[in-house]
ChimeraX commands (.cxc) that place a marker at each C-alpha (Angstrom):
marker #1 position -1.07,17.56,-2.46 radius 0.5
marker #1 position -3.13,14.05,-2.44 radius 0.5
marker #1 position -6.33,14.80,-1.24 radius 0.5
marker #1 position -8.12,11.57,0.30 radius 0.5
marker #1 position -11.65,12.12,1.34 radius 0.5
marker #1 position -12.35,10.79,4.45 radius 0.5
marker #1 position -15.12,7.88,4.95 radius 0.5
marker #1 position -18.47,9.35,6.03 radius 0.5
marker #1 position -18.89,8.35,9.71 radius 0.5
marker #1 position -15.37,7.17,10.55 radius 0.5
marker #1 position -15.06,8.54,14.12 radius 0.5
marker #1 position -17.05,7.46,17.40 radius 0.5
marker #1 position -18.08,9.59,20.09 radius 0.5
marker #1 position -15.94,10.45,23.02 radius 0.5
marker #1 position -16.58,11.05,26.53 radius 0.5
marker #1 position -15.29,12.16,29.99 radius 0.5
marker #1 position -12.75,14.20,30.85 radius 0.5
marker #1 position -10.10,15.40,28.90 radius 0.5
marker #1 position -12.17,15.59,26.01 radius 0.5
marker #1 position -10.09,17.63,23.78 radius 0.5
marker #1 position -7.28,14.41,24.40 radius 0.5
marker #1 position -9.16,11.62,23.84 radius 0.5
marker #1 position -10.72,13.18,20.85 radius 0.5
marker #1 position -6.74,13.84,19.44 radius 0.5
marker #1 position -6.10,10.46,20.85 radius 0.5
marker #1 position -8.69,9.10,18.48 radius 0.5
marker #1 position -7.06,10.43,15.44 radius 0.5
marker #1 position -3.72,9.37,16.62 radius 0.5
marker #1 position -4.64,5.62,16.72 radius 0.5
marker #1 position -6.67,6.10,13.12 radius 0.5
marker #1 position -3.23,7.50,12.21 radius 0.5
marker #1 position -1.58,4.42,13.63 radius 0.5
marker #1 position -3.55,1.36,12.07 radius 0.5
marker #1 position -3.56,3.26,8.47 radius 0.5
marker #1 position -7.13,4.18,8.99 radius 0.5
marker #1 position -5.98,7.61,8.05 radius 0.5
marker #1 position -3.70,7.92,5.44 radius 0.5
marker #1 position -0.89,10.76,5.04 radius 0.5
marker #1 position -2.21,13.78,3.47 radius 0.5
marker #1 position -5.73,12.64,3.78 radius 0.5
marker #1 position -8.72,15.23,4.21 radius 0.5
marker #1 position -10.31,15.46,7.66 radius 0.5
marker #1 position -14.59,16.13,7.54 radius 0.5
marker #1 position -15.03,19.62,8.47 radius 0.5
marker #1 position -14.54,21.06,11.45 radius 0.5
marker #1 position -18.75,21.01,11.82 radius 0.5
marker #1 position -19.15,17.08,11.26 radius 0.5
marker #1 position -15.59,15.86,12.65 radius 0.5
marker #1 position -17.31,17.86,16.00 radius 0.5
marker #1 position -20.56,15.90,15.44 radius 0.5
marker #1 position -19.22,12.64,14.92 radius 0.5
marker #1 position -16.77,12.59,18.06 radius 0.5
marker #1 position -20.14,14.49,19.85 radius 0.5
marker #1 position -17.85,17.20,21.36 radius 0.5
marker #1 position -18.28,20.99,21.29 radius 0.5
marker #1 position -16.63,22.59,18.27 radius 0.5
marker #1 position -14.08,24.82,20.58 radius 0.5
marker #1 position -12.93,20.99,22.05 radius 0.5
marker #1 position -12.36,19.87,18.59 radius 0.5
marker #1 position -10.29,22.71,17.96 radius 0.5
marker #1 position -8.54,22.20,21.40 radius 0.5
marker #1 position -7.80,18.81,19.65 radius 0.5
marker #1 position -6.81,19.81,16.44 radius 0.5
marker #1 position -4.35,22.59,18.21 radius 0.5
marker #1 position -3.22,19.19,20.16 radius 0.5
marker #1 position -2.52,17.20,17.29 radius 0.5
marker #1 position -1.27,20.20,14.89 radius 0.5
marker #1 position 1.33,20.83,18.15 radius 0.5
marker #1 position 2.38,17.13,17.71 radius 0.5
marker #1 position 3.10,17.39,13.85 radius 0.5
marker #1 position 0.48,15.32,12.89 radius 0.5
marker #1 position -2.21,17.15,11.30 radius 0.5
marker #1 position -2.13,20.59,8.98 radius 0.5
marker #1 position -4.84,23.27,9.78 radius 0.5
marker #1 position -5.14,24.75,6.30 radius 0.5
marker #1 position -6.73,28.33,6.69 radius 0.5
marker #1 position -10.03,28.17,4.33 radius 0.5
marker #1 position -9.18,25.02,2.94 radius 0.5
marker #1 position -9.67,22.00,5.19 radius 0.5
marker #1 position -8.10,19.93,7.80 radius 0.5
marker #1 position -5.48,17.49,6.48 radius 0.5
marker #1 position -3.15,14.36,8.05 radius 0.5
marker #1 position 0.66,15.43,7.59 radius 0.5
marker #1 position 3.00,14.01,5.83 radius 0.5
marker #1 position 4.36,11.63,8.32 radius 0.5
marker #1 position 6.88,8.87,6.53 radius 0.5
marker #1 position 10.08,9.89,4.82 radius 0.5
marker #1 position 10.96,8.29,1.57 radius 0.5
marker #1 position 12.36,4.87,1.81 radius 0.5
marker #1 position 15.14,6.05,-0.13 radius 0.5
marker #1 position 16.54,9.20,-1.17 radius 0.5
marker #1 position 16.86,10.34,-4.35 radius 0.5
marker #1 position 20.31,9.75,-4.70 radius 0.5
marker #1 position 19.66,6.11,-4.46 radius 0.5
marker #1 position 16.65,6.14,-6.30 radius 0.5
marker #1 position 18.64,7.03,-8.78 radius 0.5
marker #1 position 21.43,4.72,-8.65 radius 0.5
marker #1 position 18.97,1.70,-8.82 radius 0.5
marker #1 position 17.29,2.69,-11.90 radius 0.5
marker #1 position 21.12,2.78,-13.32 radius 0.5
marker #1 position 21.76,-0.38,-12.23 radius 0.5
marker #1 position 18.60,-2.24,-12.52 radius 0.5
marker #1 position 20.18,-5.91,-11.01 radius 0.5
marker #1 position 20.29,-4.26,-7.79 radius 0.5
marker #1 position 16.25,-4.93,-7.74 radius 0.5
marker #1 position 16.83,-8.06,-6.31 radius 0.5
marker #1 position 17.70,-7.15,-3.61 radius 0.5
marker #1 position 14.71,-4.86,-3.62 radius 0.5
marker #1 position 12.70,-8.78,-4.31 radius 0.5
marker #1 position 14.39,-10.21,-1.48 radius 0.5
marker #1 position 13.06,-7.80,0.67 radius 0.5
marker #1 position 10.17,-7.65,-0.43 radius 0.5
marker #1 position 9.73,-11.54,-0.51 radius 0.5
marker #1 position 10.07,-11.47,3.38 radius 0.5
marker #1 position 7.88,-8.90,4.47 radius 0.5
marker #1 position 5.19,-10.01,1.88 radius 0.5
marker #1 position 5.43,-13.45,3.16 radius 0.5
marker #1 position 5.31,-12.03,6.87 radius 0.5
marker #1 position 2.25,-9.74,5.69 radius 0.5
marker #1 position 0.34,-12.60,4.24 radius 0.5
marker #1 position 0.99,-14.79,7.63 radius 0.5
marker #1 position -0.50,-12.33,9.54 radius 0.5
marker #1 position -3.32,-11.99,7.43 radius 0.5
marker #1 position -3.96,-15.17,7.81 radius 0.5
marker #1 position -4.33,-14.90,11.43 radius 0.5
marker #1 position -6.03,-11.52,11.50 radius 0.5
marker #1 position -7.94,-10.74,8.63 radius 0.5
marker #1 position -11.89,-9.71,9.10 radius 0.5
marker #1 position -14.63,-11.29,7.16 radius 0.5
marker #1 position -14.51,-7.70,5.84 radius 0.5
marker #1 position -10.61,-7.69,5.20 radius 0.5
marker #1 position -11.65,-11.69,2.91 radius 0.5
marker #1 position -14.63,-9.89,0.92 radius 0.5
marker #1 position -11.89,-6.63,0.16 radius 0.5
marker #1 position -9.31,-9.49,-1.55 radius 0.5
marker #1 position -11.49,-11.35,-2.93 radius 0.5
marker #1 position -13.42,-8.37,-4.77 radius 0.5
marker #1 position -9.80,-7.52,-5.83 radius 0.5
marker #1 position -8.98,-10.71,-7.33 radius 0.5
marker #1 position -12.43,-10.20,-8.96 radius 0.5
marker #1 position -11.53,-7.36,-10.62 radius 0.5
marker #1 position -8.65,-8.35,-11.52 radius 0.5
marker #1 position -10.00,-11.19,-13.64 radius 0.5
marker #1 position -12.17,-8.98,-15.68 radius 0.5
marker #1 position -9.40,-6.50,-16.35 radius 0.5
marker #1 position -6.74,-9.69,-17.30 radius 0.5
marker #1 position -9.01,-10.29,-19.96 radius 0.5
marker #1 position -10.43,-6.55,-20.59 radius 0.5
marker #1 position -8.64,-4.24,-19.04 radius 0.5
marker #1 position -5.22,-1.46,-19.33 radius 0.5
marker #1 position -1.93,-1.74,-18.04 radius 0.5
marker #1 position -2.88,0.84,-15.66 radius 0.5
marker #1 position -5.61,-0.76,-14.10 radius 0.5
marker #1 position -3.58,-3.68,-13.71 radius 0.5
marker #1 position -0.83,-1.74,-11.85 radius 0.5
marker #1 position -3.60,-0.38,-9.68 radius 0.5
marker #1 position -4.81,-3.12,-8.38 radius 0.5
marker #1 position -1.68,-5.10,-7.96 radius 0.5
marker #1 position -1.02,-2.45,-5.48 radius 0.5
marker #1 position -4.18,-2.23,-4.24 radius 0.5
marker #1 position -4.28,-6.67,-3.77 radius 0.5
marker #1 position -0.73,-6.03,-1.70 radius 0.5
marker #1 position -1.63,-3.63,0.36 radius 0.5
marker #1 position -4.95,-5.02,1.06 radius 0.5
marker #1 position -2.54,-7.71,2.33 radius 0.5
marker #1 position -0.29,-5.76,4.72 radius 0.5
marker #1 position -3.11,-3.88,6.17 radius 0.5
marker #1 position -4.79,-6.91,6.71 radius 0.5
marker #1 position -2.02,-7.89,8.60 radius 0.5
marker #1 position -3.16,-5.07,11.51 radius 0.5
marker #1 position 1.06,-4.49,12.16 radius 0.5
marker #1 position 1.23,-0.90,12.17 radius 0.5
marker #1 position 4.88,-0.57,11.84 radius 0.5
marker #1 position 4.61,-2.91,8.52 radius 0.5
marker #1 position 1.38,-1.13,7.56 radius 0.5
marker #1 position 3.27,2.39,7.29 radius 0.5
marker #1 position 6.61,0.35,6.07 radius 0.5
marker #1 position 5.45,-0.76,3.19 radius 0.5
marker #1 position 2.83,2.29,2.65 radius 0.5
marker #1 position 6.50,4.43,1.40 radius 0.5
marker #1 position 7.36,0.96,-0.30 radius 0.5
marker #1 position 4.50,0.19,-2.07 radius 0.5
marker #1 position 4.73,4.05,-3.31 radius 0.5
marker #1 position 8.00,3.57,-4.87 radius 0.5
marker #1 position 6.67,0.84,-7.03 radius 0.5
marker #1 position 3.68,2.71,-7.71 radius 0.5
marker #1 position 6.30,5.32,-9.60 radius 0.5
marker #1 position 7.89,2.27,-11.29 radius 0.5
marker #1 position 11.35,3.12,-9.49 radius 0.5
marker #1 position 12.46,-0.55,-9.36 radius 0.5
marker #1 position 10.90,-1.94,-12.43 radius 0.5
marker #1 position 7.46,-1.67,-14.63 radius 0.5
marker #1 position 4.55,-4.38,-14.58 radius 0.5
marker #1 position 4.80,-3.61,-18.28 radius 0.5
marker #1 position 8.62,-5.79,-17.99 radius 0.5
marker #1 position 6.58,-8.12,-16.16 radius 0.5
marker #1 position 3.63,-8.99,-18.84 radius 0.5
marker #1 position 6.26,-9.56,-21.62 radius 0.5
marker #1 position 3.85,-12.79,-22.73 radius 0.5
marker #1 position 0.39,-13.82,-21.78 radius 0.5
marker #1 position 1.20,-17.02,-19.99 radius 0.5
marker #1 position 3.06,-14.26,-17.28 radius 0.5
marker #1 position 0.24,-12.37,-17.14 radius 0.5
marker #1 position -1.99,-15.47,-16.15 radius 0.5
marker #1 position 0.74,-16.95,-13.92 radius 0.5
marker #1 position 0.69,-14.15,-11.59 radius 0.5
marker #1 position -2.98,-13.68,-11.56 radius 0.5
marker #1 position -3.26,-17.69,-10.18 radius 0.5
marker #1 position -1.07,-16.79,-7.75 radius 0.5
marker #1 position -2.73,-13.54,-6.14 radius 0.5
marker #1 position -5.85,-16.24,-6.17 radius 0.5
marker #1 position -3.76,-18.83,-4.16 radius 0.5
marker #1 position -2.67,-16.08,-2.05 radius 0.5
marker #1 position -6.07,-15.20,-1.14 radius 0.5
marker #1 position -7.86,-18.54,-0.91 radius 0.5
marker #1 position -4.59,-19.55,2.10 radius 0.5
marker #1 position -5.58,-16.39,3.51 radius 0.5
marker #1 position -9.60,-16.71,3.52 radius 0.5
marker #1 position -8.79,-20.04,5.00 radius 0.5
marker #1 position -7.01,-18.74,7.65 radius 0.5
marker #1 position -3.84,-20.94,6.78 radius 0.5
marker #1 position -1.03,-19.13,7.49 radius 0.5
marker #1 position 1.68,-21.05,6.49 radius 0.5
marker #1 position 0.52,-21.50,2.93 radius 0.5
marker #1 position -0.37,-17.94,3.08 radius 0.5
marker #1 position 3.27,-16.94,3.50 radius 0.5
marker #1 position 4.64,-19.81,1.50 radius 0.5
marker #1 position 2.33,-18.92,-1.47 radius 0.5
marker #1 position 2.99,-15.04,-0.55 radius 0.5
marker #1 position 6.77,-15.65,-1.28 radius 0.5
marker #1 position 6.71,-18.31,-3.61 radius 0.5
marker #1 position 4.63,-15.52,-5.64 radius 0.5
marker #1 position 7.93,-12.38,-5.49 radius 0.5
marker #1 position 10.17,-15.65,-5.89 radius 0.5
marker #1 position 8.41,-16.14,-9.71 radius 0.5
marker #1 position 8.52,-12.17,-10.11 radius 0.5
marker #1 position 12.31,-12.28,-9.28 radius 0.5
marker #1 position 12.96,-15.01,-12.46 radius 0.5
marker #1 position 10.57,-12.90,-14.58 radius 0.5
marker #1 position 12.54,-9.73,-14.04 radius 0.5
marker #1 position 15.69,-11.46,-14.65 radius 0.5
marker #1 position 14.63,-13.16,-17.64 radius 0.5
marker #1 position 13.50,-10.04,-19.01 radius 0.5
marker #1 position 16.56,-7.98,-17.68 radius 0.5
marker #1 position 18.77,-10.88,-20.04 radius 0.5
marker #1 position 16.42,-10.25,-23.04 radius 0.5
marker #1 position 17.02,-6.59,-22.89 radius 0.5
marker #1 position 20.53,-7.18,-22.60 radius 0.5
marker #1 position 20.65,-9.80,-25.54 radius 0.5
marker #1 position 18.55,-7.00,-27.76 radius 0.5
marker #1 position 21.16,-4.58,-27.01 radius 0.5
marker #1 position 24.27,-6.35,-28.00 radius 0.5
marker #1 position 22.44,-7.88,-31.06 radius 0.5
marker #1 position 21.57,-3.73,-31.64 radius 0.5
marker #1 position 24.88,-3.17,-31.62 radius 0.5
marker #1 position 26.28,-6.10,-33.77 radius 0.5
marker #1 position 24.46,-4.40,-36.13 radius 0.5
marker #1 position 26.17,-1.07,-36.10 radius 0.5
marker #1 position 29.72,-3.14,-36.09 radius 0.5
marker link #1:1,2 radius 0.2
marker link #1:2,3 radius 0.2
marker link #1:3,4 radius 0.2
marker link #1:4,5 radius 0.2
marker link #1:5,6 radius 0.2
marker link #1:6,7 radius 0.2
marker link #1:7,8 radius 0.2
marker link #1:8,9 radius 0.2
marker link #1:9,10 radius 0.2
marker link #1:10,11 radius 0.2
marker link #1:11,12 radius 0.2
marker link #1:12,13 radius 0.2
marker link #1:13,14 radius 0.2
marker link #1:14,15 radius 0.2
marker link #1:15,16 radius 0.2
marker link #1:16,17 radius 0.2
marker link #1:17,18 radius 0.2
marker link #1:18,19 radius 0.2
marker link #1:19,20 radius 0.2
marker link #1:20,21 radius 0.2
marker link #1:21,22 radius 0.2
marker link #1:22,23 radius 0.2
marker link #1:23,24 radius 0.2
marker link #1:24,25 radius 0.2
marker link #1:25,26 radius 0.2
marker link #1:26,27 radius 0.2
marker link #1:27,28 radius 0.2
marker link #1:28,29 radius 0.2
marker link #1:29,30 radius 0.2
marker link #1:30,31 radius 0.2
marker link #1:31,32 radius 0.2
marker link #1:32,33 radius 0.2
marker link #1:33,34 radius 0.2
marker link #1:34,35 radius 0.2
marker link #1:35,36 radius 0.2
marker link #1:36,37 radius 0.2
marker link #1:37,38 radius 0.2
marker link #1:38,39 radius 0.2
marker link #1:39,40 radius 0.2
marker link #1:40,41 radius 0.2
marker link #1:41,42 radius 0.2
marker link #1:42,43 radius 0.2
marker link #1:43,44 radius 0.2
marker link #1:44,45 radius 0.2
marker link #1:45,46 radius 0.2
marker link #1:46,47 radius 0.2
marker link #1:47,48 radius 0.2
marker link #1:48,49 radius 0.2
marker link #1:49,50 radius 0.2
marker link #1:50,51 radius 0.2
marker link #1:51,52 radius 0.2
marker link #1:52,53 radius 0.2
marker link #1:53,54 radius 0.2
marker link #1:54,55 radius 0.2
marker link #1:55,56 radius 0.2
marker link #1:56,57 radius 0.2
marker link #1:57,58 radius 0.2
marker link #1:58,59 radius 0.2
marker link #1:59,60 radius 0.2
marker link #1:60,61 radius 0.2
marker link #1:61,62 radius 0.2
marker link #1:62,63 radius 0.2
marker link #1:63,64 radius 0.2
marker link #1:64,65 radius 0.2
marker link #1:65,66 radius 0.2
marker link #1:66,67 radius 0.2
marker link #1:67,68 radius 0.2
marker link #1:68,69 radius 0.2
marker link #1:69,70 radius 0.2
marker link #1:70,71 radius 0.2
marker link #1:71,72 radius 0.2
marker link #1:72,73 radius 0.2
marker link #1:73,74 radius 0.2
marker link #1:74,75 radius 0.2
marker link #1:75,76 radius 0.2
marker link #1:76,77 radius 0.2
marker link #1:77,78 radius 0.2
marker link #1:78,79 radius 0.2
marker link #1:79,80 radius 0.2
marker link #1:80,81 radius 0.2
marker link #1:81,82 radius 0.2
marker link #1:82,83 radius 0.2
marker link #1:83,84 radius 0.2
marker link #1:84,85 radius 0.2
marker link #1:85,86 radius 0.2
marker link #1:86,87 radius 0.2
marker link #1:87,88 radius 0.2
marker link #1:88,89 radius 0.2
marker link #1:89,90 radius 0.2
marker link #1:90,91 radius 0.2
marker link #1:91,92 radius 0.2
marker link #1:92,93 radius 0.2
marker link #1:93,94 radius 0.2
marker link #1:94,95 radius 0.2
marker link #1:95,96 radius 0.2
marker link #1:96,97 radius 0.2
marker link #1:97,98 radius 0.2
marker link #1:98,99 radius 0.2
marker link #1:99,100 radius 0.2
marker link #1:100,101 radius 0.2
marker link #1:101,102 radius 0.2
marker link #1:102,103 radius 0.2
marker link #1:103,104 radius 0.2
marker link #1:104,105 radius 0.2
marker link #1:105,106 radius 0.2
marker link #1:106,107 radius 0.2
marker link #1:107,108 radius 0.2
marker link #1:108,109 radius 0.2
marker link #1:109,110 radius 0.2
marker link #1:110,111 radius 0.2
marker link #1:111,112 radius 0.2
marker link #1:112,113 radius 0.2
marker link #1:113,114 radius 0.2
marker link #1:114,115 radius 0.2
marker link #1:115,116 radius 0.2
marker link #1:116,117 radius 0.2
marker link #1:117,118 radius 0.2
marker link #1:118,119 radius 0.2
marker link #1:119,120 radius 0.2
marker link #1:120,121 radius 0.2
marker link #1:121,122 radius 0.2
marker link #1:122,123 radius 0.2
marker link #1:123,124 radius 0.2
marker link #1:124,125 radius 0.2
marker link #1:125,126 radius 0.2
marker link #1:126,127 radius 0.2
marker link #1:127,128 radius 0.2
marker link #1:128,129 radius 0.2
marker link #1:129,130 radius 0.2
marker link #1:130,131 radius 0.2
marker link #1:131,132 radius 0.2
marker link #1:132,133 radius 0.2
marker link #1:133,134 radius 0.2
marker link #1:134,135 radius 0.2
marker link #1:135,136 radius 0.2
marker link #1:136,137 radius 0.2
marker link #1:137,138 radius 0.2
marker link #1:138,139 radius 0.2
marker link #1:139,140 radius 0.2
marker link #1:140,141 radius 0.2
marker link #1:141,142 radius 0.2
marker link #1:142,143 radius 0.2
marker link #1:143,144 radius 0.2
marker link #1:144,145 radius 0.2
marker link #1:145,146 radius 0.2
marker link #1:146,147 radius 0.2
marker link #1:147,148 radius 0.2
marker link #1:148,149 radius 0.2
marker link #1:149,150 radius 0.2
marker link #1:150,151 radius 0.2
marker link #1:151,152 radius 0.2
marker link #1:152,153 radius 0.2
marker link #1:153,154 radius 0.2
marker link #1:154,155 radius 0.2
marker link #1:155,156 radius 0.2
marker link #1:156,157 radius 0.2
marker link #1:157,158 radius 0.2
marker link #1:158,159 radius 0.2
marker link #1:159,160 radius 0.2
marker link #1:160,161 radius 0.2
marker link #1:161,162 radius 0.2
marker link #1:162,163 radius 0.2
marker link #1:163,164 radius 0.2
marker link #1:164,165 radius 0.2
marker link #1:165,166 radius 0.2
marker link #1:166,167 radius 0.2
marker link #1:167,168 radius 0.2
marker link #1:168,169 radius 0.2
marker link #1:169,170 radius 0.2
marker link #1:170,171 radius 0.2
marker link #1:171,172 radius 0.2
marker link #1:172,173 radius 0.2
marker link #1:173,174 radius 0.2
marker link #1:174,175 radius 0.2
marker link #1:175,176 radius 0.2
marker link #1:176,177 radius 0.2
marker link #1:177,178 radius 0.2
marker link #1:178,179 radius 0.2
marker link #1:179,180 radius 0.2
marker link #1:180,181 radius 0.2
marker link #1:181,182 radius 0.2
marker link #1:182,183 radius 0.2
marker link #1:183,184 radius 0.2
marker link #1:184,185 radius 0.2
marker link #1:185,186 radius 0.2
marker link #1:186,187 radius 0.2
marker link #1:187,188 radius 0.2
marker link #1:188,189 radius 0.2
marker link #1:189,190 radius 0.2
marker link #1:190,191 radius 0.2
marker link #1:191,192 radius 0.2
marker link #1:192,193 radius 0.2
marker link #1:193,194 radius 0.2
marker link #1:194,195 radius 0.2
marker link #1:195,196 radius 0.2
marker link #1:196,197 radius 0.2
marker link #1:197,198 radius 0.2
marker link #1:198,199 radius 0.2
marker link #1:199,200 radius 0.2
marker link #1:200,201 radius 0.2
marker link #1:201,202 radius 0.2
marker link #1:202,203 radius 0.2
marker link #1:203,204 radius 0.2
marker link #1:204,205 radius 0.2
marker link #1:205,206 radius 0.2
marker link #1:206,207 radius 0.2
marker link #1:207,208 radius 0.2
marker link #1:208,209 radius 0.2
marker link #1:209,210 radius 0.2
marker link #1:210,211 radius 0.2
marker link #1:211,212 radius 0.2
marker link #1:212,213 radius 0.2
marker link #1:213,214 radius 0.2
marker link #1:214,215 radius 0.2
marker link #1:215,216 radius 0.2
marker link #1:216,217 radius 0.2
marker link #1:217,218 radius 0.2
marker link #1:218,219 radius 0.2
marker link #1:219,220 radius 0.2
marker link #1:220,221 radius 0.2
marker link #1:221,222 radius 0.2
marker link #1:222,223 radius 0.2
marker link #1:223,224 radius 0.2
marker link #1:224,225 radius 0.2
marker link #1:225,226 radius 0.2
marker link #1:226,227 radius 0.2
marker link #1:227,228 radius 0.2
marker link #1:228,229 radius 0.2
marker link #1:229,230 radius 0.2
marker link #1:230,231 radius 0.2
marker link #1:231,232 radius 0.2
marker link #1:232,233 radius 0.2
marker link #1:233,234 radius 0.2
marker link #1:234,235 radius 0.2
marker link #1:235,236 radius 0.2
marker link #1:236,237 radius 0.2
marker link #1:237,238 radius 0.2
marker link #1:238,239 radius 0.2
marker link #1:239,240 radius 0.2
marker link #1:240,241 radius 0.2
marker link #1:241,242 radius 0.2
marker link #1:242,243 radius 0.2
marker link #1:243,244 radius 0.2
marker link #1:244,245 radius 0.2
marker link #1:245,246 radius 0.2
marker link #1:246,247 radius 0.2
marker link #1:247,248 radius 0.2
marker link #1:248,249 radius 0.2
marker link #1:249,250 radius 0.2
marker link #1:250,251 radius 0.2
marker link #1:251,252 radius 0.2
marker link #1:252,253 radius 0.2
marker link #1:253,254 radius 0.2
marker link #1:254,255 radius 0.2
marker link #1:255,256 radius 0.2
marker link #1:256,257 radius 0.2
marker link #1:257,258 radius 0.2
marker link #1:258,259 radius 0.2
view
């Protein structure tokens, strides 16, 4: 099990009557805008009580409330945890069948170029001061790692930029949407970023855009947000493809060679 530690401070106090629900009611809508991520770790049941300001038999009222609604897992001597609350997007089954037949990712892109583009609109519109600082420390540290850093850490914060994006976007249903999509790629179902960097100009092509994508969205510009947000899986569509033919070309000139 994931275990997510829980910002310091997260809740606000409740008052009036019921407290037990509005203190469950709380958590539900932390739950809702991705505050709280599946699997997370609650504080303990002493400073989850002191932050809400509620008696610790009302918190557990509220946790009974919540555990009840499937939401939350009381795990004797070990902690209060968010459930596991999305399916996967696929089953394995399917999972399976795409990595055999790796042209289907494109329709995986085409999705994806849609609801990225959609994202980065709403960012656009809705992002915090907060939400602009979070990208553009991302695209920050992306720079340094271009230049310094692992495949891995690349990967990370590729993830990390997009979903930065989408929860930016404050649409809960596409915030938890793209939370089981977004884990998929993390697992390198569809493809690997390591297909993607086949040359250095790639590399640098993709890191412009995430800046473009960022400066439309600091600037509150939402078309060229979602234009430059699409634009962006439309050039990581042709990569894939032009490596996908490479591969294919190395096989059959592997194979000439066995003739």
């Amino acid at each position: 099990m994931t275990v997510l530690q829980s910002p310091e401070a997260l809740f606000e106090p409740v008052s009036g009557d019921p407290l037990a629900e509005k203190a469950a009611r709380q958590i539900e809508e932390y739950i809702l805008s991705g505050l709280l991520k599946e699997e997370s770790r609650l504080p303990g049941e002493r400073d989850l009580a002191a932050q809400l300001d509620i008696s610790r038999p009302k918190l557990r009222e509220a946790l009974k409330l919540l555990e009840k609604r499937e939401l939350v897992n009381i795990v004797s001597g070990e902690g209060l945890y968010i459930a596991r609350l999305s399916g996967p997007v696929m089953l394995p089954a399917l999972v399976s069948l795409y990595t055999r037949h790796p042209t289907a990712l494109d329709d995986h892109l085409e999705y994806r170029r849609h609801q990225e583009g959609f994202a980065a609109r709403l960012a656009a519109e809705r992002a915090t001061v907060r939400d602009h600082d979070r990208l553009t420390e991302l695209v920050s540290r992306m720079k340094e790692v271009h230049t310094s850093g692992t495949e891995e850490e690349a990967s990370d914060l590729d993830s990390r930029f997009h979903m930065a994006i989408v929860e930016a976007s404050y649409n809960r249903t596409l915030i938890h949407t793209m939370t089981s999509l977004y884990d998929l790629n993390r697992q390198s179902i569809f493809f690997s970023r390591r297909e993607l960097f086949c040359s250095a100009r790639v590399a640098s092509d993709l890191l412009s855009q995430h800046e473009a994508i960022t400066r439309a969205i600091v600037a509150g510009d939402r078309h060229q947000a979602e234009q430059q947000a699409m634009d962006h899986v439309d050039y990581v569509r042709d990569a894939l493809l032009a490596a996908l033919r490479r591969q294919e070309r190395e096989d059959v000139s592997r194979k000439r060679e066995i003739l």
